[in-house]
Each structure stands twice: as C-alpha cells, then as structure tokens.
N, C-alpha and C positions, 0 to 999 in steps of 0.2 A: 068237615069244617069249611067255612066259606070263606075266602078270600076277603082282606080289608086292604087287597092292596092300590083298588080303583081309585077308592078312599084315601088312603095314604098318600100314593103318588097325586093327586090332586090338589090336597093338604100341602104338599109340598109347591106346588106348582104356586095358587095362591099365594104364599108366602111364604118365600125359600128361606128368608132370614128369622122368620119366625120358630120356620123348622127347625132347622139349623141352630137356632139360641134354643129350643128344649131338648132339643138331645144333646146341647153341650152341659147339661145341667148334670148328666152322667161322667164326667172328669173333674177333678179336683183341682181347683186353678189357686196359685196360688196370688193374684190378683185378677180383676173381673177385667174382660174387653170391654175397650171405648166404645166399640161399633160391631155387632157382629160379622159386616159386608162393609170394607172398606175398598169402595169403584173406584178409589182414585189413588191406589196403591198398586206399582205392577203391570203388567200387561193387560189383566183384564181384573183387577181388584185382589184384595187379598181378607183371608178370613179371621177374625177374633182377631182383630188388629187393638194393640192396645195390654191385650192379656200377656200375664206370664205361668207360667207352668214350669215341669218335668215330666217326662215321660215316664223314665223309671220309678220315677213315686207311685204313678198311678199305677205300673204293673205290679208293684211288690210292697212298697213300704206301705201303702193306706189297707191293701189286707192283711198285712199285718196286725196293724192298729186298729181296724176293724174286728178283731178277735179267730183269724183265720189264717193264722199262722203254721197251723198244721195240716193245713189242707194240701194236695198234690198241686206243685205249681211244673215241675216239667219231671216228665217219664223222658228214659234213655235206653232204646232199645237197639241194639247190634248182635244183628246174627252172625256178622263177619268175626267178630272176636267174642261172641257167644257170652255177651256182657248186659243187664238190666240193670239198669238204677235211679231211684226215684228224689226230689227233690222236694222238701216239703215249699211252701211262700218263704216258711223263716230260714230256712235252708240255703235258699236263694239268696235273698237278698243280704244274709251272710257273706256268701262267695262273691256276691256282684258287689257290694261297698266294699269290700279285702281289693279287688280286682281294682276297684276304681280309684284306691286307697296306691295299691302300685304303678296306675298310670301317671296318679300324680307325681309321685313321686321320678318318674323319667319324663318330665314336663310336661303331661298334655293338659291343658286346660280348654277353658270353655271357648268354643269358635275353633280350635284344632281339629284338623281332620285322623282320621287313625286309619289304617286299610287293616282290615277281618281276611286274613287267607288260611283257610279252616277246611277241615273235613266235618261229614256230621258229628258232631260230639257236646256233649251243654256248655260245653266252655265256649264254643262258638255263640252261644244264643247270649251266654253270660258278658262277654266281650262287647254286646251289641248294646246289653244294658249298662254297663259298666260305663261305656264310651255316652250316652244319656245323661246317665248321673253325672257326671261331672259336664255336663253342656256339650262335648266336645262333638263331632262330626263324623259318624261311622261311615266306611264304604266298604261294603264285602264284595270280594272277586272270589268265585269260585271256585275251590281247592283242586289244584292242580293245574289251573290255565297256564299255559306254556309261557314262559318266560317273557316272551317280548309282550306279550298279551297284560302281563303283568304289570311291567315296565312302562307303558302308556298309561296305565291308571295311578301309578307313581307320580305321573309325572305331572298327569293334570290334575292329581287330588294335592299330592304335596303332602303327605301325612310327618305326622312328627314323630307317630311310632307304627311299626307292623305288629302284626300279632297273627301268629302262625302255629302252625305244629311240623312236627321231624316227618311227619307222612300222612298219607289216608291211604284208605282198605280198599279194594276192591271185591267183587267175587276173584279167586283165582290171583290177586296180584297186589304186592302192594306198592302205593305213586310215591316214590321220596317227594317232598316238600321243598326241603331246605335246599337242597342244590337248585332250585328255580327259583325260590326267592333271592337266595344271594345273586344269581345271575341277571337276577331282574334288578335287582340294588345297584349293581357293575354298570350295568348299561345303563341304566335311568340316570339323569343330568342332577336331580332332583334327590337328595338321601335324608332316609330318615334318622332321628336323631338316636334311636334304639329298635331294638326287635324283642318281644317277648314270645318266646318259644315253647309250645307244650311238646315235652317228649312223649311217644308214645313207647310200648314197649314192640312192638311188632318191627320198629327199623327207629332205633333213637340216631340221633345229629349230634356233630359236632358245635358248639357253639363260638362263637367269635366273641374272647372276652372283655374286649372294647366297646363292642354293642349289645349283645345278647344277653338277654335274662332271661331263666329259666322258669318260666311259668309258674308249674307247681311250688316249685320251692319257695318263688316271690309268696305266692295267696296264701300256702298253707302257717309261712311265717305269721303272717299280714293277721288272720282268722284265729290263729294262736295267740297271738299277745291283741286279740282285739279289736286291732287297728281296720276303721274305715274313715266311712266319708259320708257329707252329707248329700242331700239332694240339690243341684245348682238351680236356680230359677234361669229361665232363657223366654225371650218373648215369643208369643203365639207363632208369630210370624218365622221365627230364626230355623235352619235349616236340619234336620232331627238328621238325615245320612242322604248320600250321594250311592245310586246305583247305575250302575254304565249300561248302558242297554247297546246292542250293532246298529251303528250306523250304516248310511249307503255309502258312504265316502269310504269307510276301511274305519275309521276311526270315530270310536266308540264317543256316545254321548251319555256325558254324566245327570240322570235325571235327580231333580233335587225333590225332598222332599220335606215341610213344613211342620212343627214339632204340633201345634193346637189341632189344625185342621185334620191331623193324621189319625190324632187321638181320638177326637168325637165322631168322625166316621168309620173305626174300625172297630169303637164300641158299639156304633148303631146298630154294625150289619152283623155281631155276632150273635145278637138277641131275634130282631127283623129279617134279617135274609137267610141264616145258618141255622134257629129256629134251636139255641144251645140258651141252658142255662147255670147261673154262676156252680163253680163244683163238677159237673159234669165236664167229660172229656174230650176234645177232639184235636184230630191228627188231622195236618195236613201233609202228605205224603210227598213234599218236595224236597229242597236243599237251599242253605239261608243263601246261599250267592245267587238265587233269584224273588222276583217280586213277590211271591206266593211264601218260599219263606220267610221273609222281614214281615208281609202283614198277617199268615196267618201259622208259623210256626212261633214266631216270636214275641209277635206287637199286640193281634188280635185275642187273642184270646186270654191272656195274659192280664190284658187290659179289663177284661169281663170277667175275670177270678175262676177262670176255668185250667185245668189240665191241658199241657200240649206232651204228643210225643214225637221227639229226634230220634227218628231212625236212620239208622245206617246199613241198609242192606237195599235189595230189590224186590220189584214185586215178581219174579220168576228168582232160580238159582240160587237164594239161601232159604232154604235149599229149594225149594219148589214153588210151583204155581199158589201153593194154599200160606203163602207167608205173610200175606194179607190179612187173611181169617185168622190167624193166628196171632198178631198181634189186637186186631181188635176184639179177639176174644179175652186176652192174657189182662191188657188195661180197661177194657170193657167201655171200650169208645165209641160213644154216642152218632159223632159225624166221622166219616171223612171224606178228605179234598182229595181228589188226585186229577194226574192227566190221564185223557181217554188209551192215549199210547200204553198205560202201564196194564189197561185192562184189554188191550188188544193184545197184551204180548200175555195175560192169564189164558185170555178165551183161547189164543193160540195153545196153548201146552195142556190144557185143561178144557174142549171144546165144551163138554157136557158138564162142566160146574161141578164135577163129583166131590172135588177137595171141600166146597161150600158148607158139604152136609156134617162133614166129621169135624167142625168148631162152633163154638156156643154165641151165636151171635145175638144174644134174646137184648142185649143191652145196645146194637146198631138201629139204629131209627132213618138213615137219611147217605147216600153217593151223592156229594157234590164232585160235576168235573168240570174243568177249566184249563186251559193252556194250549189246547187245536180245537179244530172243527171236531166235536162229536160225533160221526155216523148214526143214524139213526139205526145199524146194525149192532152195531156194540151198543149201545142204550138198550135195544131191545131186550142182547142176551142178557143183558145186567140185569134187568129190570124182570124177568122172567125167572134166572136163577136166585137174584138176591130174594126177590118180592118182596121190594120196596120200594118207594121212589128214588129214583134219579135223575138228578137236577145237572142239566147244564147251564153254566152260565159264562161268561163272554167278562175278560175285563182285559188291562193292558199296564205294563210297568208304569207308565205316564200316570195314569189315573188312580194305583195299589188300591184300587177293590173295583167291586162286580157293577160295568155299567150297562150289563144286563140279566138278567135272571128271571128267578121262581122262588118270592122268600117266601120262604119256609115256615118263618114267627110269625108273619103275616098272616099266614093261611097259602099254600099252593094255590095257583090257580091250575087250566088244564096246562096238562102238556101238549107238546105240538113235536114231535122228532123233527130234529134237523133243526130245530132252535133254540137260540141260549136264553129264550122268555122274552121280556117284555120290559122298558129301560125303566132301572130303577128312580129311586126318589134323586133326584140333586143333577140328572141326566135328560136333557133336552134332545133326542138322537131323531137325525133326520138325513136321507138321500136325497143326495145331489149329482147332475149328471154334470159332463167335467164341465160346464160355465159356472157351474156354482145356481143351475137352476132347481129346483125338485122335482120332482119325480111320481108318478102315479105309484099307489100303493102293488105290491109284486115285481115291481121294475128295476133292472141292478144297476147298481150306481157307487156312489163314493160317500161311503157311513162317514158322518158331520155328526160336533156334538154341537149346540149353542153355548158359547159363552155368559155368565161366568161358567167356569169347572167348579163342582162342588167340592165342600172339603175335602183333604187329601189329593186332591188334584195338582200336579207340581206346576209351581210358578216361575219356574226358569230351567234351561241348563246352567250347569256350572260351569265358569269363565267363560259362556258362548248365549250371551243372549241376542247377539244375531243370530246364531244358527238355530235358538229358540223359535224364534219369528220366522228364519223362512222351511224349515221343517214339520214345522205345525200351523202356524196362524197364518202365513199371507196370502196361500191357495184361495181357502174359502174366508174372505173376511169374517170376523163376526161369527168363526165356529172355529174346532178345535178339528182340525184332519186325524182321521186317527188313521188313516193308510188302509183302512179295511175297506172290500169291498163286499156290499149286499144288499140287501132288499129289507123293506117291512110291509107287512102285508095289510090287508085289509082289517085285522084283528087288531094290530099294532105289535102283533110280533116280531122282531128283529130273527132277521138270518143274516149269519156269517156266512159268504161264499169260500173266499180266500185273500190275501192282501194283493192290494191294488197293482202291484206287480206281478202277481199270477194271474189277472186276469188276459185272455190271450184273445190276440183277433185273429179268425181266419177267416180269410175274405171277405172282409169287412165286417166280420160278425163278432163282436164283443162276448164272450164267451168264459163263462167259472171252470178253474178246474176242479175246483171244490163239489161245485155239482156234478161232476163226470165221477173226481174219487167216491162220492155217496152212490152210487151206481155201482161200480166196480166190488163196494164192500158189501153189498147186498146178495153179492154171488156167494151161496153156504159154503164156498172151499177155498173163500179169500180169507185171511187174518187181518192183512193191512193193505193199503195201497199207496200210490202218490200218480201226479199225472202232471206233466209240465209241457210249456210250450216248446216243440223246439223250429228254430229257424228253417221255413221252408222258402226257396226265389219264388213258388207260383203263387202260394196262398199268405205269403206273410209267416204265418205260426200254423201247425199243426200240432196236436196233443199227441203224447206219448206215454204210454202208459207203465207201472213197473209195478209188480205184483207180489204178495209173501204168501206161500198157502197156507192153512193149519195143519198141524202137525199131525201124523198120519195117511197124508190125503197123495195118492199118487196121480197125479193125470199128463196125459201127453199135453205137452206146451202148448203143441201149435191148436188141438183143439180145443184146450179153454181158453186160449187167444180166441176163437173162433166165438167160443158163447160169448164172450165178454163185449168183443165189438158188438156184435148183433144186442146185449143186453141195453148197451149204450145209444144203440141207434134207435132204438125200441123205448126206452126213457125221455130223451135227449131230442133225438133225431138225425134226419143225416147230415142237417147243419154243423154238426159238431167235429164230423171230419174224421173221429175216430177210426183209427185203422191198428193199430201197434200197441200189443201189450207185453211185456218181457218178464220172464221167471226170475226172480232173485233172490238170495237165501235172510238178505236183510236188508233194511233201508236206512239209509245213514241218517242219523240225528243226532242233533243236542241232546246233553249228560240231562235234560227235563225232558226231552221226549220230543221235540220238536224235530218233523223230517225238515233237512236242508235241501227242499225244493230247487233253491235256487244255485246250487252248486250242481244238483244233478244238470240241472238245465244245460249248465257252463259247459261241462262235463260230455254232453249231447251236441252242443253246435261247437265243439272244439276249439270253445276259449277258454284264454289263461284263467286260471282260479288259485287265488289263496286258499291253502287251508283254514276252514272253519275255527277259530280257537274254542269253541265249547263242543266240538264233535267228542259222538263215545268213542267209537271209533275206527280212526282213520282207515283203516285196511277192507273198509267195506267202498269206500271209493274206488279199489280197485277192483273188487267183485263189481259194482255197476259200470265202470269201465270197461271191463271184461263183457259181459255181457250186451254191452251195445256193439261193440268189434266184432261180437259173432255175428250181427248182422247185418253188420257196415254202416251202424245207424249213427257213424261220429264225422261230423262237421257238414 
C-alpha cells in the first residue's frame, strides 16, 4: 500500500483551516463555529471559535442513537484482582449520566474543576466522562502521588469535589488511597466541597460522613430509579481537563486542554494515524493520570466508536512476560500503544519471544510506541518476534497527540530506526540552533514547532499565563519550544535525541546522550540503559553510563564496561569522552516508564534532589547510589 501521507500533510499545509473544518465534520456540534481559526483569540489564535459541543455526547450518547448501543465501549481487565468486565455504549453511558447525575447533586456544575485520583478501574474513565457531561473541568493526578504532590494540584485546580478510591493494586502490594488524600485535604489551603469514594474490596476506608460519599452506593441508587443527566453544551473554545505535567521549578504546570479542538483531532488520528476502525479494538497500555490515557484510553477512541481496554496489571509479573499476548489475544485487539520501556522490561525476561508464540494474535495488526526514545534495538526485536509493524512516534502532554509519526490509515511510509516518522498534518516542526537560527538537515539543535499549534494543542496553563509564555513561546518567537532536542534529516525525518537538558557539553562539544544510550542498547546483553552528564572541572560534563543486562546473561563488569566504551568510540567517537559504564539491577522511573535521568544525574555530582513524585520505586535510588560509591563516582 502506498503512502497518501505526502499528499495529506501537503493538503494540510495549503490550507490548514480547510483541513481542519473537514475533519471537524466528524463530531457532532451542537452549534456550528463562527470561524474555524480564530488569530486573534489567545496567544497564537484559537480553534472552532464560536461552536458549542459536548465531549461526552460524542463518546457515548450519539452511538448510542446511532443504533450501537451494544457494541463494546470499554474492556476492564485486572490480573491483580483476576477480574474481566465489559461495558457495552449503553452500558456506559448509563453509569456515566447516574455518575454525572451524583456530581450534580454535591454541586459541581459546568466551569467546576473536579480532581480524578483513581487507580486503573472504568469508574476512573467513567468519572472523566461524567465530569464532560456536566461541562465541568476534570484533572486526574495519578493514583497514589504522595500527598503533598497531591495537595499542590488542590490547590491550583480548586476542585469542588475529589473522586477517589480506598486503594489501588500493585503486583505484590496494595497503595491505601485514602489516608493520602485526606492528608492532602489537611495540608491544602484550598478544600473541596465533597469526596466521592469507590471502595474497593482488597483494603476498603473509612469514610468522613460530612464529606464522603460512597461511590457505588451513590450510582448504583442513581441507575436504579433512573436518575441521569443530560449532555451540557460548553463552547469549542472552554477548557475540557487540566493535566499537571513537572515543571523545572518544582512546581507542577497545569496544562489546559480545549473541549472542540480536542475532539476533531483525536478523531482524526484514530482513523489517519492508528489506521483503527469504528468496532474494532485498541488498548492503550498506560494509566489515565497521564497524557496517553485521557487521549487514547479514554477520549480517542471512544470518540471513533471503537473498544478501549483499562488494564490494571503490568507488562512483566502478572504473572509474566506473555501478559501482553494475553490480553490482546482474550479481547482481540487490533492496535496497541505502549512505552518502549514496557517492551524492554518483556525482551528483558523473555529475550527470545518464546511466550509470543503460545497466544493467538491473528486479530493484532499494528505496535504503536510512544513516551521515550525508542532504540532501534528494541524496534528491532519487536519487529522481528511480533512480524509486524512498529511504529514509533514522538508527541508531548502539551500537544495530546502524535507530532510525529507513521500513520498507519494513511498508508506507512518506510521506516527509519531511531525515528518517531515524519511531522504530521497540523505540525510545522523545524531545528533551531539556540539563536533561534535553522539548521542544516542531520544538525542537532532545538525541535521548534511553528505557530499556530493545531487542534488539541493547549492554549494556556492554568492560573499562569505568564509562565505560559516564558516556558514555551518567548525562547523562539513565533514557535512553540517543545524542550526536545534533535535533528531532521534530509528525508524530513524527525529524530528525538533527548530533552534539551540532557544534551551535555564536553569540551565544547554539544553532545546526545540519547545517541550514546542507542549505542549502549545495541550491545545483545544490554536490556535497557540511560547515560547522563555528570559534572567534570576539566571538561565541563562527562557521560556516564548505567546499564540493566537481560536476564540470564552473566558477564564480568569491568569487561563489558570494556566493550561498551570501545562500542561507543567506535559509533560516536572519541569526541564523546565515554569512559564509565556501571552494572545496576534497575533503573529508576516513572509509574509510565520514563527513566529519571535527571535525578540520577543529581545523584552523580552530589546534589540535593527531591524525590521524584511519580517514581515506581524509590529504593532503587539507593541501589544507583550505591553503585556509584563503589567507585567514588559521587560529586
């Protein structure tokens, strides 16, 4: 099949508003916008200005009424409490109007913020809708962020009601809930006016019965005698949920996101980029307190009348490496999204794909990944065991979809390892060296998108539209910073290196450590790596290397330190200064999979570091600390 995406992306370029007004022809508006592109709304213009809508109508109530009521609107699947259950459109949108039906009733109406602190389970996704239907303002915080971590997004959302549960599940352990959210309630200056509580049975809570209402009890009364709600209209423009993303300060920025614009671009890319159609299934293999599950556990697919499934397990330990194959065998799911980390931690337990062969994956078509640098090692193995395509592709909470890829509905174009494709339609992406000049094609620099951001592109932080402006727009006038740094090549490939803060100078030499990790993972007895600068008096920064091997593999330290410098000077060259690679049993990350580079770094020149609030977990900070003290590599 040939690619029409030259075409496409071109289509778009000519006439962004054009584009843009046919594929909003795909949501159901309940009035028409004045203007598709309105420049003089906003920092840099705003979209479908003029219209009004609902979100939640478009996910549930119009397939409803469209005669597709009993199609699968969300799978729920937990290996942690060894639980499946399916959801039909009518099913949903039952439970989501009952739900919306009880928010009203503990005051939240439309322009209300609500904060989502949820583990995976459908009442989380349901809460998201619920909070839609009635206009109101969702912000989901990740189940179980520690307390204070909590308590700042209280404080700057202001919600009128929480909505939580008594716990979430771990492999091995389970996180009480509620003692951190009431902790978070104490401390915050800011209180909300209720809390609606799902008990789970694995550790149920006490409830506070001045604020707390019991979830179930509320919806299932609500569903019994009837009681919902309708769909609120809210303009194109008004803000659908606030997501916190880390800031560099310590404190977190609430990215805002647009009800119209949200909806026509995450219907685009479910047909064009994901390559899914309505009915059929896909899983995106995250957790809704990040960007990947609001657009594609929740919003995206939903919106296209497709199946999602909420899983709540991992992709190794419940119980094994093959829990992957197993669920897209059980629902028979067409895509899935993940991060490259969840298949670096399969290929690790499972080097030779064996578990691949014992599940029926006649019904998988398509490995979308997203959320780190892909290695062109792990593509490989995937690509080799699954034999199929896999697509990376590159987006950012700011933007909630792919501002680079390989769509798929399009037609594939080739692939290139080590790249997340080629910038899609509504994305103008260009390198800049730091004056804000451009750059020859293969040159690394600082990835710029051109203004406007197409739909879904957020048009503020919340309460900080100065720190809007100088975190994003006043670097490079006239584009949007997205903090990444890389190259695009002569093809118009975009490569991600790493963010603009990993990029390290030694002795003068501007330097990826993203290209050094692509090196590192290409050794057959690596699983994962990371590489950071650390503070040297002679050269500025030197790299430092931290290694995970695959499971099985015994080798003396010092002599695959040995191959690996040598593999890097040999790639790289001896520009790159590589000397130090250290053995370590894990590498600490975000609860999504992202390594915290920059804590290891801290960690390395022996500065103060807060703990990470979204670390899995903490006690591996002391294994890389440990590790560096063997060999006096701290400060």
């Amino acid at each position: 099949m040939s690619s029409a995406y030259e075409q496409t992306y071109a289509a778009w370029k000519a006439d962004p508003e054009g584009f843009w007004g046919t594929a909003a022809e795909q949501i159901d508006w309940f009035t028409s916008a004045t203007s598709v592109f309105n420049p003089d709304m906003g920092v840099y213009g705003r979209w479908f200005d003029g219209a009004t809508c609902n979100t939640c109508y478009n996910c549930l109530d119009r397939h409803v009424e469209a005669g597709h009521g009993d199609c699968i609107a969300l799978i729920y699947d937990s290996p942690v409490t060894d639980t499946v259950s399916r959801f039909t459109f009518a099913e949903a949108t039952a439970q989501v109007s009952a739900l919306a039906h009880v928010l009203r009733g503990m005051g939240v109406a439309k322009g209300d913020r609500v904060i989502i602190y949820m583990p995976m389970v459908p009442e989380a996704v349901f809460a998201m809708l619920a909070c839609t239907r009635l206009g109101a303002i969702h912000s989901v915080v990740f189940g179980g962020f520690a307390a204070g971590e909590l308590a700042t997004r209280i404080e700057d959302a202001g919600p009128k009601v929480i909505i939580s549960a008594s716990c979430g599940i771990e492999p091995g352990r389970i996180v009480a809930y509620k003692p951190l959210l009431d902790e978070a309630i104490e401390v915050a200056s800011v209180k909300p006016e209720g809390c609606l509580v799902l008990q789970r049975e694995a550790l149920a809570c006490e409830l506070i019965p001045e604020r707390d209402v019991d979830y179930a009890d509320a919806v299932e009364a609500a569903v019994a005698s009837g009681q919902g709600t309708e769909c609120v209209a809210v303009a194109a423009t008004d803000p659908a949920y606030i997501l916190y993303t880390s800031g560099t300060t310590g404190q977190p920025k609430g990215v805002v996101r647009d009800t119209g614009g949200h909806m026509v671009a995450l219907k685009w890319t479910m047909e064009h980029h994901y390559g899914l159609q309505p009915g059929e299934v896909f899983w995106a293999a995250s957790d809704v307190g990040w960007v990947v599950g609001h657009s594609y556990i929740c919003y995206g697919p939903l919106l296209h009348g497709c199946g999602t499934v909420v899983y709540e397990g991992k992709p190794v330990g419940t119980p094994d490496a093959g829990a992957f194959w197993r669920v897209i065998q059980d629902h028979k799911v067409a895509a899935l999204f993940t991060a490259p980390t969840a298949f670096r931690a399969i290929k690790k337990e499972d080097p030779q794909g064996k578990l691949i062969d014992t599940y029926d994956l006649s019904h998988f078509r398509t490995l979308f990944l997203a959320g780190e640098r892909s290695d062109p090692a792990t593509i490989e193995w995937a690509q080799e065991k699954l034999d199929r395509p896999v697509i990376d592709h590159w987006w950012q909470t700011e933007t909630g979809w792919a501002m680079s890829g390989n769509p798929v509905g399009l037609g594939a174009f080739r692939i290139k390892l080590g790249s997340p494709g080629k910038p899609m339609p509504g994305y103008d992406i260009h390198v800049l060296d730091d004056d804000g000049n451009p750059v020859p094609p293969g040159t690394l620099g600082n990835i710029v998108c051109k203004l406007p951001l197409p739909p879904s592109g957020f048009p503020t932080l919340w309460n900080a539209p100065e720190r809007f402006l100088s975190s994003y727009m006043n670097e490079f006038p006239g584009y949007y910073a997205t903090s990444d740094a890389g190259i695009i090549d002569e093809d118009g490939y975009v490569y991600i290196m790493a963010r603009t803060d990993d990029i390290i100078n030694v002795a003068g030499h501007r330097l990826s450590t993203g290209a050094m990790e692509e090196v590192i993972a290409s050794h057959p007895d690596i699983a994962e790596c990371a590489v950071v600068g650390k503070a040297d008096a002679l050269k500025g920064q030197m790299p430092l290397g931290f290694y995970v091997t695959n499971d099985g593999v015994a080798r003396d330290g010092a002599e695959l330190e040995k191959e690996l410098v040598q593999l890097v000077r040999a790639r790289i060259g001896a520009v790159a200064a590589f000397k130090t690679a250290l053995p370590v049993q894990r590498l600490p990350k975000t609860r999504s999979g992202k390594v915290l580079r920059g804590t290891i770094q801290k960690i390395a020149d022996g500065a103060d570091y807060k703990m990470p609030a979204a670390i899995d977990d903490p006690a591996i900070l002391t294994e890389v600390t440990d590790a560096l003290a063997a060999r006096s590599l701290i400060g």
